[in-house]
C-alpha positions in Angstrom: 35.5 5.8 -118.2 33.3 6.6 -115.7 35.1 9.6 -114.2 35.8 11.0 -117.9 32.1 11.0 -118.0 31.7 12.9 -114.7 34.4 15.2 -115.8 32.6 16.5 -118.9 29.2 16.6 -117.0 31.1 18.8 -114.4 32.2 21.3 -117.1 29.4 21.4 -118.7 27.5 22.5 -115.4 30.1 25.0 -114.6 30.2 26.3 -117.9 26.0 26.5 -118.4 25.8 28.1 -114.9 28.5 31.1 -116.0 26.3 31.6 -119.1 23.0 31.8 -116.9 24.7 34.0 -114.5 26.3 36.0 -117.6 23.1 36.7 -119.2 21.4 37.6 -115.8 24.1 40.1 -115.2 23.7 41.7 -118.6 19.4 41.8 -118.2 18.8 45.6 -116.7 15.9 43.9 -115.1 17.2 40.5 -112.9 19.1 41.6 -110.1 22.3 38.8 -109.9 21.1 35.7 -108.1 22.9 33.4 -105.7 25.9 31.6 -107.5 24.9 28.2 -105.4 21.5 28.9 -106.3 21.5 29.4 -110.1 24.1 26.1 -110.4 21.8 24.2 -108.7 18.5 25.6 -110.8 21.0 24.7 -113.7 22.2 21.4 -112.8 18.2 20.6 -112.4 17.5 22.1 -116.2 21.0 19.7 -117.1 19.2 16.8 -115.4 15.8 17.2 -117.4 17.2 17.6 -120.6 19.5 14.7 -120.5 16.5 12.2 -119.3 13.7 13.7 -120.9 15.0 15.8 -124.6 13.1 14.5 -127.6 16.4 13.7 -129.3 19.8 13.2 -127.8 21.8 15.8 -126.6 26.1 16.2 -127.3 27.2 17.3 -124.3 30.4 18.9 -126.5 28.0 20.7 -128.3 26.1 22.3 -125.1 29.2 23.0 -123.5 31.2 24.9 -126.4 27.6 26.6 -126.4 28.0 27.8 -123.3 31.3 29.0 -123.9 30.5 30.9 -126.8 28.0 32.9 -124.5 30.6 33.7 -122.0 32.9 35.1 -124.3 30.2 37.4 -125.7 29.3 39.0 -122.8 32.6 39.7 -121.5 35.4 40.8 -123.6 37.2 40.2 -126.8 40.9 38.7 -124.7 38.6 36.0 -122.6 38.0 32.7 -123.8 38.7 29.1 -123.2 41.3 26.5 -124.8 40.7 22.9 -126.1 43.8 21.1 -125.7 45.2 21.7 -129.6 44.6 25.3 -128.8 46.7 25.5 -125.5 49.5 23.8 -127.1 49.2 26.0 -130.0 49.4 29.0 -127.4 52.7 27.6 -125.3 54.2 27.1 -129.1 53.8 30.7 -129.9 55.2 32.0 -126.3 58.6 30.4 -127.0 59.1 33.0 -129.6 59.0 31.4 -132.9 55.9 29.8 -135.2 54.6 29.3 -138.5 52.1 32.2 -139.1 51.6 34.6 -141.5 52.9 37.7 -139.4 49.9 40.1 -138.4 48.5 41.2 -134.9 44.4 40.8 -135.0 41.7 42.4 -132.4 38.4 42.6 -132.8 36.8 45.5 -133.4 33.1 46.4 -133.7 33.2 42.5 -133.2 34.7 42.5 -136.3 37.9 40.2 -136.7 40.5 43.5 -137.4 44.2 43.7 -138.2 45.9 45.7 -135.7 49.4 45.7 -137.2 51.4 43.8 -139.5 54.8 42.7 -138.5 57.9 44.1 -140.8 59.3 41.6 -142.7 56.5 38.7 -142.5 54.2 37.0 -145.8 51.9 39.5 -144.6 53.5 42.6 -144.9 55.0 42.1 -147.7 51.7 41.3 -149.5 50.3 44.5 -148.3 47.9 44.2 -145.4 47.9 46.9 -143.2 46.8 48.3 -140.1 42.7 48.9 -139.9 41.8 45.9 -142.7 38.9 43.9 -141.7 39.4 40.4 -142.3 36.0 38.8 -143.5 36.8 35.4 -144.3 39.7 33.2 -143.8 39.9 29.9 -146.3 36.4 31.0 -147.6 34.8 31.1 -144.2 32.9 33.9 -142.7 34.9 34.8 -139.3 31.5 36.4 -138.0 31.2 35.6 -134.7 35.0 33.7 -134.7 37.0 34.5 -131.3 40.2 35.9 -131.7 41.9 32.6 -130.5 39.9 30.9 -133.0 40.7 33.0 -135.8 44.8 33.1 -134.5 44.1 29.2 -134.7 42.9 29.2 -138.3 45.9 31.6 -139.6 49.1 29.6 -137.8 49.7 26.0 -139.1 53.0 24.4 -141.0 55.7 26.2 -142.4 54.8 26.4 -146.3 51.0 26.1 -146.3 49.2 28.6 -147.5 46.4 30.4 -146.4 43.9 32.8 -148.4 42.0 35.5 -146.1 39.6 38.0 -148.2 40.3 41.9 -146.4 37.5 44.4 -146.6 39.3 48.1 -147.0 38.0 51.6 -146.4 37.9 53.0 -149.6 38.5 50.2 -151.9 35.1 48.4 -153.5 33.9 44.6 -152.8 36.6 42.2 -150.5 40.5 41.4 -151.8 42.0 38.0 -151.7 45.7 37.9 -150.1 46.5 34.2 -150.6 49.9 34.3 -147.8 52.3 31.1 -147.6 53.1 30.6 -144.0 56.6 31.2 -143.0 58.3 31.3 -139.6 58.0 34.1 -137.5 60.9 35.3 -135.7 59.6 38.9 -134.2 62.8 41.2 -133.7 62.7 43.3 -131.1 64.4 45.8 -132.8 64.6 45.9 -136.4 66.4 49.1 -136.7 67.9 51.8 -134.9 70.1 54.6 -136.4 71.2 58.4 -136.3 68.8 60.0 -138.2 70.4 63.7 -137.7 74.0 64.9 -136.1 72.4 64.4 -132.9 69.1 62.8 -133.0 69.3 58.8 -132.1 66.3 56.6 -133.4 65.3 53.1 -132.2 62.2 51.2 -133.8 61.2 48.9 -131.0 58.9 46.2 -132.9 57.7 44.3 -129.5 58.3 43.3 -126.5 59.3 39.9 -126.2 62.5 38.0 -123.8 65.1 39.8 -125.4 63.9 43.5 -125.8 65.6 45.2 -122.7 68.6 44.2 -123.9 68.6 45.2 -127.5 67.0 48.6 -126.6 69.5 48.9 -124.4 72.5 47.7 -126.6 71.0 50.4 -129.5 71.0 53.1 -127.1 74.8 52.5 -126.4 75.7 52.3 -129.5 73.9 55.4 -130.5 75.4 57.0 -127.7 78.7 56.3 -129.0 77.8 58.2 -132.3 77.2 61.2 -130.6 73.3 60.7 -129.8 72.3 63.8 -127.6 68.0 63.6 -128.0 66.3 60.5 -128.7 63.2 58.9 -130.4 61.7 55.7 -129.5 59.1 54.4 -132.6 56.7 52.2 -130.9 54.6 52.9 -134.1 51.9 49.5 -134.9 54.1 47.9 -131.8 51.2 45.0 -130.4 53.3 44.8 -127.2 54.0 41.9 -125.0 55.6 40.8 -121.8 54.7 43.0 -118.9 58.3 42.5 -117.3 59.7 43.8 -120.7 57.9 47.1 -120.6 58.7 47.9 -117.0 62.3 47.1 -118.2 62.2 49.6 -121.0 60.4 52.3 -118.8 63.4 52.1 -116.1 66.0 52.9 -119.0 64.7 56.5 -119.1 63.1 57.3 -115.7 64.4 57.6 -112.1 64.5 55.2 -109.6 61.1 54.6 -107.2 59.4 56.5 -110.3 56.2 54.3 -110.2 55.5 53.0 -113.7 52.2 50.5 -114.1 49.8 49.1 -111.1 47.3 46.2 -112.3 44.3 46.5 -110.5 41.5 43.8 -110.6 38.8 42.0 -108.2 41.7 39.4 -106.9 44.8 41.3 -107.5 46.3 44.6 -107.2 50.2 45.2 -108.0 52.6 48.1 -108.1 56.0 48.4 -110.3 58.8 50.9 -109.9 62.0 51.9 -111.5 64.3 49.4 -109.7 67.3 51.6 -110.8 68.1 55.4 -112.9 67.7 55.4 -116.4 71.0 55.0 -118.6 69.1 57.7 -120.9 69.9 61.1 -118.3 66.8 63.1 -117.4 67.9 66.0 -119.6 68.2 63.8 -122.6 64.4 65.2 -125.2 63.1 62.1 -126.0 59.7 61.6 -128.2 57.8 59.0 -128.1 56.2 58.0 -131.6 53.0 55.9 -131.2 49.7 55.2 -133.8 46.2 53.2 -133.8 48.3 49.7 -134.0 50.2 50.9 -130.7 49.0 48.6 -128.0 49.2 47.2 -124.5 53.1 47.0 -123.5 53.7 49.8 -125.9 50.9 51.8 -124.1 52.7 51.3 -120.7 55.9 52.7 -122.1 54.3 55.6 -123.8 51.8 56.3 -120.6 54.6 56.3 -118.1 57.0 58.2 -119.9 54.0 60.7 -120.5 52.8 60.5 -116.7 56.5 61.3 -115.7 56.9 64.4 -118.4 59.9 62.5 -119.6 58.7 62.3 -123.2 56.7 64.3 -126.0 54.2 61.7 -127.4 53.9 62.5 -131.2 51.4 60.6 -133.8 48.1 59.5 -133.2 45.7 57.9 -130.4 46.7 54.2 -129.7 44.7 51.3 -129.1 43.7 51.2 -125.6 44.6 47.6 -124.5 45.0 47.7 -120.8 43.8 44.5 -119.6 45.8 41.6 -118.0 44.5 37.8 -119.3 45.8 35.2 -116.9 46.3 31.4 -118.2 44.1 28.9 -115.6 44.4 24.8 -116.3 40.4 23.4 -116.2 42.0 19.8 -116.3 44.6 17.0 -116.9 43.1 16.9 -120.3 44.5 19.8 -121.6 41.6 22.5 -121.4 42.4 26.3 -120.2 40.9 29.3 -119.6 42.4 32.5 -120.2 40.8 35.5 -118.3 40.6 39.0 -118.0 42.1 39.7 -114.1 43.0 43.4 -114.4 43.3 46.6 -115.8 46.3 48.2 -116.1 46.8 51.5 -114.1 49.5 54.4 -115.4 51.5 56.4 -112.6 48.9 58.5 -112.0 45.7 56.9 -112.5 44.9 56.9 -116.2 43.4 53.5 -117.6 44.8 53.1 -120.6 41.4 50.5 -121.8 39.2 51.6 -123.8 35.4 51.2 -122.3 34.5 48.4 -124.9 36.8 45.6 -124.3 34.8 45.2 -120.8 31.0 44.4 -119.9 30.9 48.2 -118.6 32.1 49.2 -122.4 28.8 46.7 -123.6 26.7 48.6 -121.0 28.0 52.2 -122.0 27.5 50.9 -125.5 24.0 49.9 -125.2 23.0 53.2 -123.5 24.9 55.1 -125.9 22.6 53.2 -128.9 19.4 53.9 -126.2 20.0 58.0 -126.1 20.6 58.0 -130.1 17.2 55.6 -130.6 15.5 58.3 -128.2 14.8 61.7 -130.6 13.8 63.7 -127.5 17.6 63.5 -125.8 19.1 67.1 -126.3 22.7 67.4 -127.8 23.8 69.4 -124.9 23.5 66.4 -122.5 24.7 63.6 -125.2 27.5 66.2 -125.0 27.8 66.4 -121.2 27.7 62.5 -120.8 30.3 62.1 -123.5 32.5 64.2 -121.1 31.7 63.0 -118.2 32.8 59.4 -119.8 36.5 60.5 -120.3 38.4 61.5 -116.5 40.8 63.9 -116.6 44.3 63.0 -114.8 47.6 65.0 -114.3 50.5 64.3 -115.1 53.7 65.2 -112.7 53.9 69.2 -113.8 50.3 69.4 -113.9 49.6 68.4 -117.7 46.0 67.6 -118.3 45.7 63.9 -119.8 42.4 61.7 -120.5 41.4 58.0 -119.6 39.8 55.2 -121.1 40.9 55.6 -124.3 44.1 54.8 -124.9 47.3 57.6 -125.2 46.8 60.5 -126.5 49.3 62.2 -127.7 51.0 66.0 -126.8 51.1 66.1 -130.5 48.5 64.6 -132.7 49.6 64.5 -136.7 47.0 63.7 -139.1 48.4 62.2 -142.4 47.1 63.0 -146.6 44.9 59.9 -147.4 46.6 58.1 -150.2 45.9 58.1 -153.6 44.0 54.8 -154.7 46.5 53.7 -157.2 49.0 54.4 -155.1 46.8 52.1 -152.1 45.8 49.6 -155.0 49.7 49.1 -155.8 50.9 48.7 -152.0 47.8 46.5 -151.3 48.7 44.3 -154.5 52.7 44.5 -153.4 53.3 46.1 -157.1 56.7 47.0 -156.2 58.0 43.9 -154.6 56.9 42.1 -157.4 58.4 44.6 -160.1 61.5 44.7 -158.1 61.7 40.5 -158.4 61.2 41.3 -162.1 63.8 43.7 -163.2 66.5 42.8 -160.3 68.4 40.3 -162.9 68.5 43.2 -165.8 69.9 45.6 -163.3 72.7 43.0 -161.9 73.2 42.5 -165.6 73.9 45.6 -165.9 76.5 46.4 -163.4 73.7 49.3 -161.9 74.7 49.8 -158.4 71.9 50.8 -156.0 72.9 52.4 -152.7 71.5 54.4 -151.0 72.5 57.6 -152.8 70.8 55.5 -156.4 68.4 57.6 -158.0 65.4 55.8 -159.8 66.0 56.7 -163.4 62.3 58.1 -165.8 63.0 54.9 -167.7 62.3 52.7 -164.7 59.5 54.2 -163.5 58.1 54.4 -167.1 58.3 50.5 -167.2 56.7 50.5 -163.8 53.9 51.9 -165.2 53.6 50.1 -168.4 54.0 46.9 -166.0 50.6 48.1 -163.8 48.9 48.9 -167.0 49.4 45.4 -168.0 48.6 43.8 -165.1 45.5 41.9 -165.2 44.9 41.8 -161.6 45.6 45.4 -161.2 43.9 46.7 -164.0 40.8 45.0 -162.7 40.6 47.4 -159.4 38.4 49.9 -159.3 37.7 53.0 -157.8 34.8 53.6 -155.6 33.9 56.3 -158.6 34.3 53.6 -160.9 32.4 50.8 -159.1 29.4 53.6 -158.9 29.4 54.4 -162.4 28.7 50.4 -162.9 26.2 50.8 -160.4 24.5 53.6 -162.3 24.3 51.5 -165.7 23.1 49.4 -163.8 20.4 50.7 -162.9 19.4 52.2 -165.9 19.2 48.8 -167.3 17.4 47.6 -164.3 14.4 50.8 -165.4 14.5 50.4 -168.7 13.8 46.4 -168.4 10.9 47.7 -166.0 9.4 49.9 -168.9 9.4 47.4 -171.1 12.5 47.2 -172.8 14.6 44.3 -172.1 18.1 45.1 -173.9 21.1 43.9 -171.9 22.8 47.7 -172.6 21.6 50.9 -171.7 19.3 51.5 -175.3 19.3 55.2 -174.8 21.8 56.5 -177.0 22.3 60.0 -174.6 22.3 57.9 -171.8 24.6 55.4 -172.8 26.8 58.2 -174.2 27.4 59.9 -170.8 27.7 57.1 -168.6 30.7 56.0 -171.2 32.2 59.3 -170.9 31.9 59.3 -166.8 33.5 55.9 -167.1 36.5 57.3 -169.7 37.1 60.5 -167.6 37.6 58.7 -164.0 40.0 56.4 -166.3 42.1 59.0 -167.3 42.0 60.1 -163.8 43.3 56.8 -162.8 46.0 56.8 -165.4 47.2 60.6 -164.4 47.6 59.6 -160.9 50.8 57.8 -162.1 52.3 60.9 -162.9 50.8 62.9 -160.4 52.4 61.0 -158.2 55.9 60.1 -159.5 58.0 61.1 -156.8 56.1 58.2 -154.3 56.1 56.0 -157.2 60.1 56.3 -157.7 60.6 55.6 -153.7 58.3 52.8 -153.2 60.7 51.3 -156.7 63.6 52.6 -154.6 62.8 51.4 -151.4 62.0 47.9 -153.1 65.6 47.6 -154.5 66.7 48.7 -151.8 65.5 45.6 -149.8 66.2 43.3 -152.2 69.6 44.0 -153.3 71.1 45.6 -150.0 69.5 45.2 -146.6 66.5 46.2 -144.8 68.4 48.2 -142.8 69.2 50.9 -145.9 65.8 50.1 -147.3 64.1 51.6 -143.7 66.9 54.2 -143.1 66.0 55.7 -146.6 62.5 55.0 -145.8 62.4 57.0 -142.7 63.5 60.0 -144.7 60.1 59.9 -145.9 58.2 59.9 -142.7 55.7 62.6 -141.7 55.4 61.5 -138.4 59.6 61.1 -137.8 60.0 63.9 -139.4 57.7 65.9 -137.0 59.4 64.6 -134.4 62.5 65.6 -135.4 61.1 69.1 -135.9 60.5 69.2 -132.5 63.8 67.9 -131.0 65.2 70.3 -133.6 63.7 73.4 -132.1 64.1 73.3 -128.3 62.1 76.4 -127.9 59.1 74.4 -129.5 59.8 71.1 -127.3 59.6 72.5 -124.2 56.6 74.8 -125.1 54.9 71.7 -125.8 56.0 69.9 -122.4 55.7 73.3 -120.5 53.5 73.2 -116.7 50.6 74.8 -116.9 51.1 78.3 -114.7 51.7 77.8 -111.0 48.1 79.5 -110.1 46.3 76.2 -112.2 49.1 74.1 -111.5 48.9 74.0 -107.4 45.5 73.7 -108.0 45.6 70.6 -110.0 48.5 68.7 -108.1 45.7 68.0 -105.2 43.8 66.0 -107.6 46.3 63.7 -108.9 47.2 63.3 -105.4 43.6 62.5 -104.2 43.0 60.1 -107.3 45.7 58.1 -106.6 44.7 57.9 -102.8 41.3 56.2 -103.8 42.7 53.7 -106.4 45.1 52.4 -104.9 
């Protein structure tokens, strides 16, 4: 008993003394004190407030304290495990769990989804990459850790769980209540021809098995006659390390050097053990977005480094740091800590400034120059510059740090209509596809892939939104401001004297009904304005009910802006290689010295 005691009082020191030290660090004006010194100074404050504290103290309480203040002056990926929570953590490593199937960060410390995974309760109900999750089972997740909050959405098989999503561009918070199911992530969910001679392989993650079924797609493909090839790495949250040095050797040379980890107690190298099975002259894009991350950054960054790819899409997420799992105790208790950053071929960190304590610093300065009015744009200008270092890639290509991959070819997509988001969001389709499935079996209608949604269905489509309760009751940021301005009116009227419920004004009251009718008709024309992604979102619903997902994404991929881009490009030779060209051999021998000097110094 009396070494349990000794062992929490031990903890608690330890952990008060990293918070003292923390916030000294983070103070512009204490210089860091000795770490004997400050545990001692600590262990003397411990000492006085246990013997002398008006009221009791829980030494559980202080400590999780403590911890708390740790994790907020370091980054988002560091934190500490109770015993429930490291077992919860070994659970999810062997590959399969009951969750509700979405990858979370925190962004703008606010608990974010990065990506959902294809096939899960989650996706299915409509959550999407960029919602802010506000509350989960009615509780605010301000100031929740991301283990915390992972903690809160896994449990059994069957239970339900009710998180309330905050959307840009959609009014107020939406309720997804999801039933937890097992998740099983595959690797790769699909892979395909998607021209004569253009292979394409949606890798999902990177987990035990991902080598191998990348690697078992590309041979097959290659048996179809796949000449260029795209890799979709697209809201892919990434994974084991090993994995993504793995992929990268599939398509690069051997001794092509692929990721380094570089941190205060370790430093690592990895190269291609062997050639690619992918030859060098094979065009290959690499697809990547916002809800590309970590492992998938590796991939993307190395291929990029090498000039083995074109990287089509958008920016990705910029996680390049390594956590590393230490035991505190024989109680169960672990910390999990940020060791590293990782380090592409050339140089480039791929993290992005704020999942670090410089990133809080560069923040805090950043929010100092826009507090002071005097600052002149030209140098907020010059400092944002001088934030991003330039790198090379093996031809000389110019490429950027910090902040993620960017890609060779950046493709901005149309914002959706907000039926069309309301009716994804609200998994319209999937539930209209439950509802007329029966009547189409009845009916002997075969859907394949060549099945063409007939004006009938889609007219019952619509009817069936109309009379939706739930849908009907979204509104449009239009909408939601017209209630705002009666609102108000009311709210002016009742100031003047006049206290009717309505607006009393007959003019008034005539034009703010007229606002409210037109942006309803608006609402109700979208349908038709947008019947063709109406029909395919019925089709594509059908589709994965009453086939496979494998025709449902196959005729879904037809669709894609971003695929489709890329196919343009491996299309077009002329316009690949201009977009992978050297720059000329004047800038070029110029350049090479630098790459050659930056890697001298970090490594």
């Amino acid at each position: 008993m009396e070494t349990g005691i000794l062992n929490i009082r031990n903890l608690l020191i330890a952990s008060l003394s990293a918070l003292c030290l923390a916030g000294a660090a983070g103070d512009k004006q204490t210089p860091p004190g000795d770490f004997y010194d400050e545990v001692s100074r600590l262990n003397k404050v411990l000492s006085e407030v246990n013997r002398k504290y008006v009221e009791d103290v829980n030494p559980t309480e202080l400590t999780d304290a403590a911890l708390n203040g740790i994790r907020n002056i370091l980054d988002p990926h560091t934190t500490v495990f109770t015993p429930k929570d490291y077992e919860g953590l070994k659970v999810s490593m062997e590959g399969k769990f009951g969750g509700v199937g979405i990858t979370i960060s925190l962004r703008d410390d606010i608990l974010t989804v990065i990506s959902p995974l294809s096939g899960t309760p989650a996706f299915r109900l409509g959550i999407r990459a960029g919602d802010r999750i506000r509350k989960i089972d009615g509780k605010d997740t301000k100031g929740l850790s991301l283990d915390d909050a992972v903690s809160k959405l896994r449990g059994k098989i069957g239970t339900d769980v009710t998180v309330s999503i905050e959307r840009e561009g959609v009014p107020g918070l939406m309720d997804f209540t999801i039933t937890r199911a097992e998740i099983i992530v595959h690797a790769v969910p699909y892979y395909g021809m998607v021209s004569k001679d253009i292979g394409y392989i949606k890798l999902a993650t990177f987990s035990d098995k991902t080598t191998s079924d990348v690697e078992n797609a590309i041979k097959a493909l290659q048996k179809q006659g796949m000449k260029k090839i795209i890799l979709d790495m697209r809201y892919n949250p990434g994974g084991l390390l090993n994995q993504a040095i793995e992929i990268s050797e599939l398509f690069l040379k051997q001794g092509n050097v692929i990721v380094s980890t570089r941190g205060r107690t370790q430093r690592t190298e990895s190269r291609a053990r062997r050639d690619g099975i992918v030859k060098p002259d094979v065009p290959m894009v690499v697809l990547l977005n916002q809800g590309s991350a970590s492992a998938a950054e590796i991939v993307a960054g190395a291929l990029q480094d090498w000039d083995r790819a074109l990287i089509v899409g958008k920016t990705s997420f910029g996680k390049g740091s390594v956590q590393t799992i230490f035991p505190l105790d024989n109680q169960g208790n672990a910390l999990k800590l940020t060791t590293a950053f990782y380090y592409l071929p050339f140089g480039r960190c791929i993290n992005k400034p704020e999942n670090g304590i410089k990133g809080l610093k560069l923040q805090e300065e950043e929010m100092d120059a826009e507090a002071d009015e005097s600052t002149a744009k030209a140098d907020t200008v010059a400092k944002d510059t001088a934030k991003r270092d330039t790198f090379y890639t093996n031809i000389g290509r110019m490429m950027f740090g910090g902040g993620g991959i960017t890609p060779d070819v950046d493709i901005e997509l149309s914002p959706m209509p907000w039926v069309m988001q309301v009716q994804e969001r609200m998994a319209m389709y999937f539930k209209f596809a439950v509802k007329v499935r029966p009547g189409l079996e009845k009916s002997g209608a075969k859907i394949d892939a060549n099945w063409e949604v007939p004006d009938s269905l889609y007219k019952q489509f619509k009817d069936y939104c109309m009379k939706d309760t739930n849908f009907m009751k979204v509104k449009s940021n239009a909408l939601v401001g017209v209630d705002q301005l009666e609102k108000s009116v009311i709210r002016e009227q009742n100031y003047m004297g006049d206290s009717s419920k309505t607006v009393s004004d007959s003019v008034l009251a005539l034009r703010i009904a007229e606002m409210r009718k037109a942006l309803e008709n608006n609402r109700d024309a979208q349908f038709d304005e947008n019947k063709a992604y109406i029909k395919d979102g019925i089709k594509r619903e059908l589709l994965t009910a009453m086939v496979n997902d494998s025709v449902s994404t196959a005729f879904s991929l037809k669709r894609d802006v971003q695929l489709n881009e890329a196919i343009r490009y491996l299309s077009d030779m002329n316009l690949f290689k201009k977009a992978m060209a050297a720059p000329d051999k004047k800038s070029a021998k110029k350049q090479a010295p630098k790459n050659d000097k930056k890697n001298a110094k970090k490594k």
